[in-house]
TORVO-288951 format. One line per field, with one value per atom (N, C-alpha, C): atom name; residue number from 1; residue in one letter; x, y, z. Coordinates in pm, 1 decimal, padded with zeros to 6 digits. Example, Ala and Ser with C-alpha at 12.3 -4.5 7.8 and 13.67 -1.06 7.14 Angstrom:
# residues 2
a	(N; CA; C; N; CA; C)
k	(1; 1; 1; 2; 2; 2)
r	(A; A; A; S; S; S)
px	(01319.0; 01230.0; 01320.0; 01285.0; 01367.0; 01290.0)
py	(-00569.0; -00450.0; -00330.0; -00225.0; -00106.0; 00003.0)
pz	(00780.0; 00780.0; 00780.0; 00708.0; 00714.0; 00787.0)
//
This chain:
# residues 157
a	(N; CA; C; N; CA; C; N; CA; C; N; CA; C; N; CA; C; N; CA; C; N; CA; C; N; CA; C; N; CA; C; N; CA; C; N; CA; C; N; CA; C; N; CA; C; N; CA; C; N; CA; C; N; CA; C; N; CA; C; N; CA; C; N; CA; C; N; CA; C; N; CA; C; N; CA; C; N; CA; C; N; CA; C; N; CA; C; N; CA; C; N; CA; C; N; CA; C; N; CA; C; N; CA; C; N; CA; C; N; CA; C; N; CA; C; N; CA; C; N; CA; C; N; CA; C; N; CA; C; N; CA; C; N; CA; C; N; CA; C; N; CA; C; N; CA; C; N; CA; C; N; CA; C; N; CA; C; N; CA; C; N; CA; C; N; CA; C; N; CA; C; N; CA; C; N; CA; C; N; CA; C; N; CA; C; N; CA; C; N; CA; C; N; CA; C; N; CA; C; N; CA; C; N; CA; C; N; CA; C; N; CA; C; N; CA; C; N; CA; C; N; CA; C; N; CA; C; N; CA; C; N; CA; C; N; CA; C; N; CA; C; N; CA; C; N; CA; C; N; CA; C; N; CA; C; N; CA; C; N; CA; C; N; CA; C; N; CA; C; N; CA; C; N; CA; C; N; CA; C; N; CA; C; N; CA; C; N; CA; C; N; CA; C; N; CA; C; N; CA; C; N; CA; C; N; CA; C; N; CA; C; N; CA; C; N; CA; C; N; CA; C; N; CA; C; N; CA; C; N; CA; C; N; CA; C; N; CA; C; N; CA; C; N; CA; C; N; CA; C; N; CA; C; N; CA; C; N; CA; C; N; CA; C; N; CA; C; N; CA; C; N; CA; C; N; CA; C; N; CA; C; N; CA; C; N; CA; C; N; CA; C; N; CA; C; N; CA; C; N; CA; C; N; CA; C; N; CA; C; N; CA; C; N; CA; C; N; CA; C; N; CA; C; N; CA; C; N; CA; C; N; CA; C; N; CA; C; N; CA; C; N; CA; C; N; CA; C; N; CA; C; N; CA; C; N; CA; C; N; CA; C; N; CA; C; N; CA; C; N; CA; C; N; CA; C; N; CA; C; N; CA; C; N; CA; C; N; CA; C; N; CA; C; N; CA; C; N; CA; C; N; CA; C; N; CA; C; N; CA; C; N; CA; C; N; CA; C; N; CA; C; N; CA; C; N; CA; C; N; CA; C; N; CA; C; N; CA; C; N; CA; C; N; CA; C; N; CA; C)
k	(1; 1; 1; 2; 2; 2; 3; 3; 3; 4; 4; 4; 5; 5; 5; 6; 6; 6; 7; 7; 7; 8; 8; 8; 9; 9; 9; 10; 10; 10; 11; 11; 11; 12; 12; 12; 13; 13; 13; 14; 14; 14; 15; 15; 15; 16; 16; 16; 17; 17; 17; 18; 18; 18; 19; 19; 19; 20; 20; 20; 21; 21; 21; 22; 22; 22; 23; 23; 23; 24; 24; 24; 25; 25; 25; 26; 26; 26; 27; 27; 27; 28; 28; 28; 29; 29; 29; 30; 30; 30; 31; 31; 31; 32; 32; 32; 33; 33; 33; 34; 34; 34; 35; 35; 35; 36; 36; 36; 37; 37; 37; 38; 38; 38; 39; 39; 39; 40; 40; 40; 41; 41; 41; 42; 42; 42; 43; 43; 43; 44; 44; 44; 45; 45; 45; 46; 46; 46; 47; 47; 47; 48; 48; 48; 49; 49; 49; 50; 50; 50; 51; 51; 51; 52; 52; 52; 53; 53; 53; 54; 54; 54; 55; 55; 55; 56; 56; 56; 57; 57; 57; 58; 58; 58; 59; 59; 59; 60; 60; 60; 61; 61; 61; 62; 62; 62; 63; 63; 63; 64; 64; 64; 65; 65; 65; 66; 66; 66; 67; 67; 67; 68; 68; 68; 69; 69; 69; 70; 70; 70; 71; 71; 71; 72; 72; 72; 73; 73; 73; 74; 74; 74; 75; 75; 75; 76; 76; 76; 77; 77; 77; 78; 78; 78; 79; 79; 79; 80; 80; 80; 81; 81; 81; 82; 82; 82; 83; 83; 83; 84; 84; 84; 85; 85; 85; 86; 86; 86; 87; 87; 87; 88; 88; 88; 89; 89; 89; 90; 90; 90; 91; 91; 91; 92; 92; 92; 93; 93; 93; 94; 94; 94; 95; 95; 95; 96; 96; 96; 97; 97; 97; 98; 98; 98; 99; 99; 99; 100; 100; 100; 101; 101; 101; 102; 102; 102; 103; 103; 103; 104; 104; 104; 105; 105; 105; 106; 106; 106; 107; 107; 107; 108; 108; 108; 109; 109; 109; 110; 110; 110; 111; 111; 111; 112; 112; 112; 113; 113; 113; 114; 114; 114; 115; 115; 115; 116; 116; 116; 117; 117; 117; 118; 118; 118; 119; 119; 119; 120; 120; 120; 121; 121; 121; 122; 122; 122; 123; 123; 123; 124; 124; 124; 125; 125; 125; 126; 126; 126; 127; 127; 127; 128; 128; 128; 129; 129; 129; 130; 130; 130; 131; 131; 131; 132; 132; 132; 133; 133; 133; 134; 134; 134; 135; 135; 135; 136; 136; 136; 137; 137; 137; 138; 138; 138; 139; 139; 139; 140; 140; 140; 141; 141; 141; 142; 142; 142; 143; 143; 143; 144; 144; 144; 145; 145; 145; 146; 146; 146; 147; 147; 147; 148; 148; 148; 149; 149; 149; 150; 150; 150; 151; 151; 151; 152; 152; 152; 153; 153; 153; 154; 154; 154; 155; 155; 155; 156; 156; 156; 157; 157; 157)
r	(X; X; X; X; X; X; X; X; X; X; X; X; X; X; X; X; X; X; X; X; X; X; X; X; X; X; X; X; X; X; X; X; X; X; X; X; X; X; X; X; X; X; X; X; X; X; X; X; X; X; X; X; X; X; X; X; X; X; X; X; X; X; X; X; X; X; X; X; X; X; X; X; X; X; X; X; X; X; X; X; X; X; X; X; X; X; X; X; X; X; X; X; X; X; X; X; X; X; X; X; X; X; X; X; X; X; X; X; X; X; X; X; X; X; X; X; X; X; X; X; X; X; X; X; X; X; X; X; X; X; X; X; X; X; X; X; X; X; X; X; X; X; X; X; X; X; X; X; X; X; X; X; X; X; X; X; X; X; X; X; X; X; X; X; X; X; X; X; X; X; X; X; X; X; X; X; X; X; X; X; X; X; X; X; X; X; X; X; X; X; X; X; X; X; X; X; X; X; X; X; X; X; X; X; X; X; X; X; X; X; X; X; X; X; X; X; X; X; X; X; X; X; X; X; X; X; X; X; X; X; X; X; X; X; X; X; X; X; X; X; X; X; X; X; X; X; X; X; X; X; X; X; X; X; X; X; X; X; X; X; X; X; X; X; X; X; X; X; X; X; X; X; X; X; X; X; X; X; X; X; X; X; X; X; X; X; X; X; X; X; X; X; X; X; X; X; X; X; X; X; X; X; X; X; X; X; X; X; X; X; X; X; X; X; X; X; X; X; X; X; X; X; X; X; X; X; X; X; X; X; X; X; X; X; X; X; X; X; X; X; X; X; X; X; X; X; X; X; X; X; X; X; X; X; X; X; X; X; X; X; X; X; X; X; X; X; X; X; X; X; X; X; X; X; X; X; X; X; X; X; X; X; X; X; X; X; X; X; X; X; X; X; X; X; X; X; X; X; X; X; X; X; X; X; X; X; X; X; X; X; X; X; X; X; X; X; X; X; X; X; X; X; X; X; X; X; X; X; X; X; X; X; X; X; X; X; X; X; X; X; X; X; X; X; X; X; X; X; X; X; X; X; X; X; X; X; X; X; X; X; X; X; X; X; X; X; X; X; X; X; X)
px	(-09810.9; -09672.5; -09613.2; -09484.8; -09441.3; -09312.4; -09282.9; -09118.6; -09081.8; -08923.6; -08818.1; -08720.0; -08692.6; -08647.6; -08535.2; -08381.6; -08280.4; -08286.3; -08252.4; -08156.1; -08060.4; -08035.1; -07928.2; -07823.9; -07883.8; -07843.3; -07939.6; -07828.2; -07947.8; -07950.4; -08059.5; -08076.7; -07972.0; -07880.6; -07842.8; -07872.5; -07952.0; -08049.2; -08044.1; -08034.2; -08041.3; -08204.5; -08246.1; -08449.6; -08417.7; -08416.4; -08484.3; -08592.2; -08699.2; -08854.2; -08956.8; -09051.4; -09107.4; -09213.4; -09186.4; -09298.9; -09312.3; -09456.8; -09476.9; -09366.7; -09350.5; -09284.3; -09149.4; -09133.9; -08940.5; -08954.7; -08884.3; -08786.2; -08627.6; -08681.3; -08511.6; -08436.9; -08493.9; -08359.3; -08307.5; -08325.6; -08252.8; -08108.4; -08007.2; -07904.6; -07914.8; -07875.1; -07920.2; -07810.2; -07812.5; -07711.4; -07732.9; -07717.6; -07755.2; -07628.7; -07615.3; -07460.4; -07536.6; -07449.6; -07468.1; -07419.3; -07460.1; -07411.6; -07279.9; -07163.5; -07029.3; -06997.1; -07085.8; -07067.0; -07112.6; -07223.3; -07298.5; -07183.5; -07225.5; -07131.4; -07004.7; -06918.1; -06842.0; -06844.5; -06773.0; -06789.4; -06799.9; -06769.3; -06824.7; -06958.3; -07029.3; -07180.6; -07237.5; -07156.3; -07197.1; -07084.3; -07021.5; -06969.1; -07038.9; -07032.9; -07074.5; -07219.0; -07246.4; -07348.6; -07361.5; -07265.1; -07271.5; -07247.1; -07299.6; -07269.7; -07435.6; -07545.5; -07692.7; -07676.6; -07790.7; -07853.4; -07929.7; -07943.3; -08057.8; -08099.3; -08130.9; -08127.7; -08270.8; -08338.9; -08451.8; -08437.8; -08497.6; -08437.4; -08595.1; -08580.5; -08739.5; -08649.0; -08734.1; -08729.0; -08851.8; -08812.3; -08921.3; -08962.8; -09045.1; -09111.2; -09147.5; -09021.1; -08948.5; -09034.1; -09065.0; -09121.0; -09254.9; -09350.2; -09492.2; -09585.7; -09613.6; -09653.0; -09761.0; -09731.0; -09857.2; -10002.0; -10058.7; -10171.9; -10224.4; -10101.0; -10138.8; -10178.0; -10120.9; -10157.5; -10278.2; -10272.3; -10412.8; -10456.2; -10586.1; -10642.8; -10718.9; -10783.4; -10905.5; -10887.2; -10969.5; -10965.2; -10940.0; -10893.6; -10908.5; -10895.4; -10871.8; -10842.6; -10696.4; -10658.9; -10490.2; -10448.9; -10372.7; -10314.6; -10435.7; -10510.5; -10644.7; -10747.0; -10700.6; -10745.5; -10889.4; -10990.6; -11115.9; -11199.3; -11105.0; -11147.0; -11092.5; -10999.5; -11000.0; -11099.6; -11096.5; -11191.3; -11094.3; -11196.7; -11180.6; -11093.9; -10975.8; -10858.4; -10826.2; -10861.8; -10782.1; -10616.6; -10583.9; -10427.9; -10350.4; -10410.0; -10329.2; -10348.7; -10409.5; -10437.9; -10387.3; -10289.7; -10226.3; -10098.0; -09984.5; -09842.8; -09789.4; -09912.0; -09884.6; -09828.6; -09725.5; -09635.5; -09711.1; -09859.1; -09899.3; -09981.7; -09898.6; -09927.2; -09920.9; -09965.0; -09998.3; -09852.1; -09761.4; -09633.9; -09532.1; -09539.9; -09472.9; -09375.8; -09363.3; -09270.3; -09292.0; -09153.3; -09134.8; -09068.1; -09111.6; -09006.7; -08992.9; -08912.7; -08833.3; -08747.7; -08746.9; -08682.5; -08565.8; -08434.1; -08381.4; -08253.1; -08230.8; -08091.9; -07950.7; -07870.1; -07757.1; -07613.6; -07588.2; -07481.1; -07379.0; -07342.1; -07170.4; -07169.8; -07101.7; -07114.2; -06924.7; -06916.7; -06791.6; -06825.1; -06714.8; -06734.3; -06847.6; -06922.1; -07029.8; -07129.1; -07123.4; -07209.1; -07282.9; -07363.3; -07459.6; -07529.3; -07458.0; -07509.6; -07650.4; -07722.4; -07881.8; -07933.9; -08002.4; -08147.1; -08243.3; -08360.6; -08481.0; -08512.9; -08456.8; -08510.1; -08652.6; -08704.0; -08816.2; -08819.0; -08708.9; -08674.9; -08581.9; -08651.3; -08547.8; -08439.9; -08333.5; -08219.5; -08263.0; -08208.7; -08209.4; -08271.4; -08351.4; -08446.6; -08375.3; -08440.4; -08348.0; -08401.0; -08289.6; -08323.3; -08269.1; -08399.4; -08403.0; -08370.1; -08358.1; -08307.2; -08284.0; -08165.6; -08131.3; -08130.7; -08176.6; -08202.3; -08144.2; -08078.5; -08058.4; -08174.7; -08220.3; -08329.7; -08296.9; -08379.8; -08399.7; -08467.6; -08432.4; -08559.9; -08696.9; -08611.5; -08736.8; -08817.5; -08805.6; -08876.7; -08996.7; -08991.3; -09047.3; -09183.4; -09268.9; -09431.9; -09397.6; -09491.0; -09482.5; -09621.4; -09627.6; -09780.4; -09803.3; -09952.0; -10002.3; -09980.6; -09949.8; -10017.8; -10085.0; -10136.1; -10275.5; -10272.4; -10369.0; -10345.1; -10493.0; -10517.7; -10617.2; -10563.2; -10661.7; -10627.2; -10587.8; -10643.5; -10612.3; -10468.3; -10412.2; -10294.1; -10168.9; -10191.3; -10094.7; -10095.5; -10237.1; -10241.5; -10136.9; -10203.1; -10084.7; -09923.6; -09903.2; -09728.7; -09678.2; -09830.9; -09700.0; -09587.0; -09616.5; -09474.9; -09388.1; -09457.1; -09330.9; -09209.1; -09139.7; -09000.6; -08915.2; -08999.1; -08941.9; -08880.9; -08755.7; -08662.8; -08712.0; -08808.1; -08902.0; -09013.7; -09085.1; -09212.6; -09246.2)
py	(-02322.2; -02279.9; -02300.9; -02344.1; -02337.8; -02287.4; -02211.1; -02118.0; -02207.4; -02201.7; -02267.1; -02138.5; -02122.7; -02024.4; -02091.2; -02068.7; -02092.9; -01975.6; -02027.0; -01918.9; -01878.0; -01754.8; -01682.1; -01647.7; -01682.9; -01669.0; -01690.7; -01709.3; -01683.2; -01613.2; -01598.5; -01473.8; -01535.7; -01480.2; -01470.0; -01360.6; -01425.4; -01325.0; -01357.5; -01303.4; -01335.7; -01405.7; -01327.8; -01389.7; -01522.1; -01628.7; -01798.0; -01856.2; -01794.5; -01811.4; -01665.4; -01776.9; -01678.2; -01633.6; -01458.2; -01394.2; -01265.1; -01236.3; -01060.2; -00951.7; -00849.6; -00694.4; -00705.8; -00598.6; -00556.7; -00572.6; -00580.8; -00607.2; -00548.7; -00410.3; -00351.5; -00371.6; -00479.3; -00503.9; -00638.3; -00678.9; -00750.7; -00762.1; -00810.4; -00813.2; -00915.6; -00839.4; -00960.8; -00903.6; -01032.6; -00987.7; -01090.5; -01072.5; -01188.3; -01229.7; -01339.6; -01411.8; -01508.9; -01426.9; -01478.3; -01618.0; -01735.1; -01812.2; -01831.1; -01856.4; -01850.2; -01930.3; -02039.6; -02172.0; -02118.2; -02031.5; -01934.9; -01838.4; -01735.1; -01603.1; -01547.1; -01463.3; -01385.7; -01295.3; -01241.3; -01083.1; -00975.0; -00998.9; -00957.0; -00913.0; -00986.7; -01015.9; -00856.8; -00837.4; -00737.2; -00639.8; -00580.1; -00503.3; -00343.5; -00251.7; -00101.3; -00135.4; -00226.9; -00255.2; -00134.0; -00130.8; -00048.0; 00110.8; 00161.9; 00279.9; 00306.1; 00246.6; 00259.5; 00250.8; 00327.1; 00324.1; 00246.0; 00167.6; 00052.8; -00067.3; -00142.4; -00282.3; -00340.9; -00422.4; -00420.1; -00607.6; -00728.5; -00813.7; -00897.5; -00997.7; -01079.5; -01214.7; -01221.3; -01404.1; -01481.2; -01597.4; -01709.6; -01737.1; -01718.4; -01780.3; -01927.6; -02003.7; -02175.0; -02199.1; -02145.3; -02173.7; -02192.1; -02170.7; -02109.1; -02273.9; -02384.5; -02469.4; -02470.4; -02515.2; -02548.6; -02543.4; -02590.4; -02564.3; -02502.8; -02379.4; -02248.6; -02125.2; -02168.7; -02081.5; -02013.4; -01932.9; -01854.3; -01809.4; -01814.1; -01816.7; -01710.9; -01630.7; -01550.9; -01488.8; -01423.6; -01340.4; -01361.7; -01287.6; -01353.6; -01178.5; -01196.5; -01055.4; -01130.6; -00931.3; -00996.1; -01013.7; -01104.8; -01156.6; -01227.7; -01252.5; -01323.6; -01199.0; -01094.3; -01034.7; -00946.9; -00997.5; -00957.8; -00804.5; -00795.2; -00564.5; -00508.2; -00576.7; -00565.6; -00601.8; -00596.0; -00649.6; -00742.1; -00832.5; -00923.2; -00861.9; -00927.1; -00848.1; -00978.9; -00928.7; -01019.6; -01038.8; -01175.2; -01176.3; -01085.7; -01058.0; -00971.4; -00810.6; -00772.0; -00626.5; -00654.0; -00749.3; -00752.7; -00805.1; -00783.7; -00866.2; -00976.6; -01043.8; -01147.4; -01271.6; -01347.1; -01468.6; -01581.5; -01579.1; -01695.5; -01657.5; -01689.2; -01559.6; -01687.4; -01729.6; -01816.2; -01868.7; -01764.4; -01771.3; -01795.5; -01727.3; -01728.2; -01624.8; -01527.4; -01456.3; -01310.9; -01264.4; -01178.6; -01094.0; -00939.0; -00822.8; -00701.6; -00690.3; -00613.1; -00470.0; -00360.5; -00256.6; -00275.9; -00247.4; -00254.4; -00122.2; -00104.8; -00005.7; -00085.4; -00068.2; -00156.2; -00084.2; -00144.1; -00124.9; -00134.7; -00242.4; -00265.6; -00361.5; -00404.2; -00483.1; -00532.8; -00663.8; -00705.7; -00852.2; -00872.4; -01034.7; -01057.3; -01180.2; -01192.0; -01207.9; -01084.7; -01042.8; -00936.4; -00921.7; -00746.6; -00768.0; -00662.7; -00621.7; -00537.9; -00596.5; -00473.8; -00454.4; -00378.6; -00307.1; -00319.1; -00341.4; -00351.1; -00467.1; -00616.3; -00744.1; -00778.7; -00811.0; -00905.7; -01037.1; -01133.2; -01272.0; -01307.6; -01430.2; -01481.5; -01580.0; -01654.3; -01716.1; -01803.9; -01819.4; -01975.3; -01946.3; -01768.8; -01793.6; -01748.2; -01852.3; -01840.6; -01694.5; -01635.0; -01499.5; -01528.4; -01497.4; -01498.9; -01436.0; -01297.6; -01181.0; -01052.2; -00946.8; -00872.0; -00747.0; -00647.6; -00532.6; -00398.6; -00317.7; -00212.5; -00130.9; -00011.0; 00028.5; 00204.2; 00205.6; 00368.3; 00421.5; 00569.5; 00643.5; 00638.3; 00678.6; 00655.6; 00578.4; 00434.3; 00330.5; 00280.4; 00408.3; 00461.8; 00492.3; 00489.2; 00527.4; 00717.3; 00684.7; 00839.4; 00866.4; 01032.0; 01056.0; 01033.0; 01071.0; 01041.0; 00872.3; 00845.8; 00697.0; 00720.1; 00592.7; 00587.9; 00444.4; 00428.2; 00290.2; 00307.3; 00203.9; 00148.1; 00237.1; 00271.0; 00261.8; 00178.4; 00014.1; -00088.5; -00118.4; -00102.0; -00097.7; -00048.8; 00116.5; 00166.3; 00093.4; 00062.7; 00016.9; -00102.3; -00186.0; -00320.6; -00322.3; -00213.7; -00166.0; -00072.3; -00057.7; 00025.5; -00012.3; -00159.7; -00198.2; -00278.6; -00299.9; -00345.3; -00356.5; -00234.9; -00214.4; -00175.1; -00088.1; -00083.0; -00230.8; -00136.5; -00224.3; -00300.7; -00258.6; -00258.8; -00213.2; -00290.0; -00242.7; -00158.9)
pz	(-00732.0; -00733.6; -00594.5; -00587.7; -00446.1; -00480.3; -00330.3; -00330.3; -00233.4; -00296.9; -00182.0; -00126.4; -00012.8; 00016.2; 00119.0; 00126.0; 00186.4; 00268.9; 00449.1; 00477.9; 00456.9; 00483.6; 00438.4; 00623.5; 00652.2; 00841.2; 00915.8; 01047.3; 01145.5; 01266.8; 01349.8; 01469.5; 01614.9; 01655.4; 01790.0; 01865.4; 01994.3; 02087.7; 02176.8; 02284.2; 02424.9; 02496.0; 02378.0; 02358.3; 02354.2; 02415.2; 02366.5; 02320.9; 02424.5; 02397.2; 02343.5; 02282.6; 02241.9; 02284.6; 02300.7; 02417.4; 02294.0; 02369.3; 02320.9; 02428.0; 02327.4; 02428.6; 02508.8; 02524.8; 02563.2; 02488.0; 02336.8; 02265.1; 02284.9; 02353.9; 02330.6; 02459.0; 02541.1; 02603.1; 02568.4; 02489.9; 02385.7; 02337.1; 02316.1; 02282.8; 02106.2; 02022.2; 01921.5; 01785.2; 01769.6; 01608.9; 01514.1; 01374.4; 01254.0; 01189.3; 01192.7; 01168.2; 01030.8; 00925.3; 00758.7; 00760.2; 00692.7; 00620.5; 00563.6; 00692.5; 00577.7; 00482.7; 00467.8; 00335.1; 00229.2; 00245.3; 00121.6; 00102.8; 00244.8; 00171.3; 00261.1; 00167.4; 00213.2; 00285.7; 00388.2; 00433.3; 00276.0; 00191.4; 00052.3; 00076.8; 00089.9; 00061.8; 00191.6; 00272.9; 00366.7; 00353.9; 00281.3; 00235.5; 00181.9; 00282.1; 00285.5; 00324.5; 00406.0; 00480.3; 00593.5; 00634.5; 00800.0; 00738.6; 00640.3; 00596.4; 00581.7; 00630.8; 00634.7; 00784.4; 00835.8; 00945.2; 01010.3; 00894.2; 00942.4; 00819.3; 00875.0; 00767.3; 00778.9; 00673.2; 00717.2; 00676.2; 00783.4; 00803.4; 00734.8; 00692.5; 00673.1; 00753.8; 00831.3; 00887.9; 00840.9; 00900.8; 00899.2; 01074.8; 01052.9; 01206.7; 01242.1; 01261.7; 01227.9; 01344.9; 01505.8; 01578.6; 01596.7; 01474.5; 01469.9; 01440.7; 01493.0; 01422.2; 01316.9; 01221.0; 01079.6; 01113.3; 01241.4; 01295.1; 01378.6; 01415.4; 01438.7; 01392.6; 01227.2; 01136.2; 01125.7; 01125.4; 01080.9; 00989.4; 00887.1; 00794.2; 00748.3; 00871.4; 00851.3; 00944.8; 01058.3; 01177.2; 01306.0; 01357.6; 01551.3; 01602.0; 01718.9; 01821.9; 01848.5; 01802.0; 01808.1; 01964.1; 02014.7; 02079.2; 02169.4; 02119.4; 02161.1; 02280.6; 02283.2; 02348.3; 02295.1; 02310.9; 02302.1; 02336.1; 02378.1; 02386.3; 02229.6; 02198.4; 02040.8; 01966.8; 01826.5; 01710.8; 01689.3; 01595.8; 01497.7; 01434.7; 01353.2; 01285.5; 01154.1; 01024.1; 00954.2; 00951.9; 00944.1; 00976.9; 00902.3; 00797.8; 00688.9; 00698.3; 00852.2; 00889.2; 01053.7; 01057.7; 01158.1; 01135.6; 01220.3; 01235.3; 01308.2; 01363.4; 01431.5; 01318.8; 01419.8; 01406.2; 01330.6; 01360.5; 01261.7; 01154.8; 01067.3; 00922.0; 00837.6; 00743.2; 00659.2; 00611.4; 00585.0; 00505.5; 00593.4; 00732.4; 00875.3; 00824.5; 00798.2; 00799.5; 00837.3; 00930.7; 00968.8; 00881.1; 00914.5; 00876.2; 00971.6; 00991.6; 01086.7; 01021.0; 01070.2; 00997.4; 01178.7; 01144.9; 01266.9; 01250.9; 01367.8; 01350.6; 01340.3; 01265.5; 01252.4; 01338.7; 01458.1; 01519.8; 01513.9; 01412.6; 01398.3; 01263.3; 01180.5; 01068.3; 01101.6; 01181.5; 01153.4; 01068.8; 00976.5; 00933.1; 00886.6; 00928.5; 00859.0; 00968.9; 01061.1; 01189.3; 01146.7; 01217.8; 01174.9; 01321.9; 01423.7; 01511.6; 01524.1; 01576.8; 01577.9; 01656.9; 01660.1; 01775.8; 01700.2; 01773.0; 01747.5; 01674.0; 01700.6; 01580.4; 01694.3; 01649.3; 01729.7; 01674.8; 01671.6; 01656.5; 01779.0; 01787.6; 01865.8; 01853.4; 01971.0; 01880.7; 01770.1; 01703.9; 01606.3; 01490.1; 01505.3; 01364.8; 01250.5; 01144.6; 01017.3; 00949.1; 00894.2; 00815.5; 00693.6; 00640.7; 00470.5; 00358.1; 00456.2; 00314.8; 00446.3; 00422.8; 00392.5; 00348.3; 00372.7; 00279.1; 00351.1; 00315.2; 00339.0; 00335.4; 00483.5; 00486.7; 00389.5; 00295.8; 00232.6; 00257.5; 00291.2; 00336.1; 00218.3; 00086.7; -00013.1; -00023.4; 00026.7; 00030.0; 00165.7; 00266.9; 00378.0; 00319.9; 00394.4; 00367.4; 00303.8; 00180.4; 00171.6; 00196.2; 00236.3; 00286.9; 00432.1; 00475.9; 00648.0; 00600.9; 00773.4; 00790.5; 00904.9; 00937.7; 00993.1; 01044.2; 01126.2; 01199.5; 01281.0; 01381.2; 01451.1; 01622.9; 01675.2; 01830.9; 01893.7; 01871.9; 01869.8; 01876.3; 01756.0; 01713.6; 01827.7; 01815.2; 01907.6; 02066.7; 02077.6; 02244.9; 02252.3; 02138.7; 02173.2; 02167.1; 02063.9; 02084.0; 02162.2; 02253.6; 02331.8; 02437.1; 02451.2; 02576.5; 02459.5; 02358.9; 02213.2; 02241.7; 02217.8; 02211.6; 02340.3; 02468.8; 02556.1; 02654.1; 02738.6; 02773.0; 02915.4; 02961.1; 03083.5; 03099.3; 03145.6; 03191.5; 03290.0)
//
């Protein structure tokens, strides 16, 4: 089976290249497709708190992909991590998802915080974030895990 998937927009970011961490000093917003859609199409958008964005990771080459395990960000004080018990960029499918806070909705703009894409990447879908649709129950994660996000989102190191 194969999926064809159109963008639906794409990322403007002050990000060009692609690096790990900061994310939030970032400046970034997702500008829809006006040949596709209308400011319609984002209509009572900005009445959510937050939007949850899937990209494609257009920058990731085909033979970077990863198949099976590595230490995420190649860093070896970690474990072995299957790609699919991690969020790294070279993901078989290349795609990102992002839960972000939505700042402003003019036209067919959607101002945000927190994307971890950078300019040019095409975004595929859209979603208004619900709380119901939030993990219900504990979650749980790796030590691993938290260590590597913790300079994530901050604006400085």
């Amino acid at each position: 089976m194969q999926i064809t998937l159109n963008p639906i927009g794409h990322v403007h970011s002050s990000r060009a290249e692609v690096r790990d961490d900061l994310w939030d000093a970032e400046t970034t917003s997702i500008v829809v497709d006006g040949d596709s859609f209308t400011s319609e199409a984002l209509r009572e958008l900005d009445s959510f708190s937050h939007v949850e964005v899937v990209y494609f990771f257009d920058q990731v080459a085909p033979e970077k992909i990863e198949h099976g395990a590595r230490h995420p960000r190649g860093n070896t004080e970690w474990p072995l991590v299957g790609i699919f018990a991690q969020r790294g960029k070279n993901r078989p499918n290349r795609l990102g998802v992002t839960v972000c806070r939505i700042l402003r909705v003019h036209g067919l703009t959607i101002e945000v915080e927190g994307l971890d894409a950078v300019a040019g990447t095409p975004v595929v879908d859209i979603k208004p974030y619900m709380k119901e649709f939030g993990p219900r129950g504990d979650i749980r994660q790796p030590a691993w895990a938290s260590e590597l996000m913790r300079e994530y989102w901050t604006s400085s190191s």
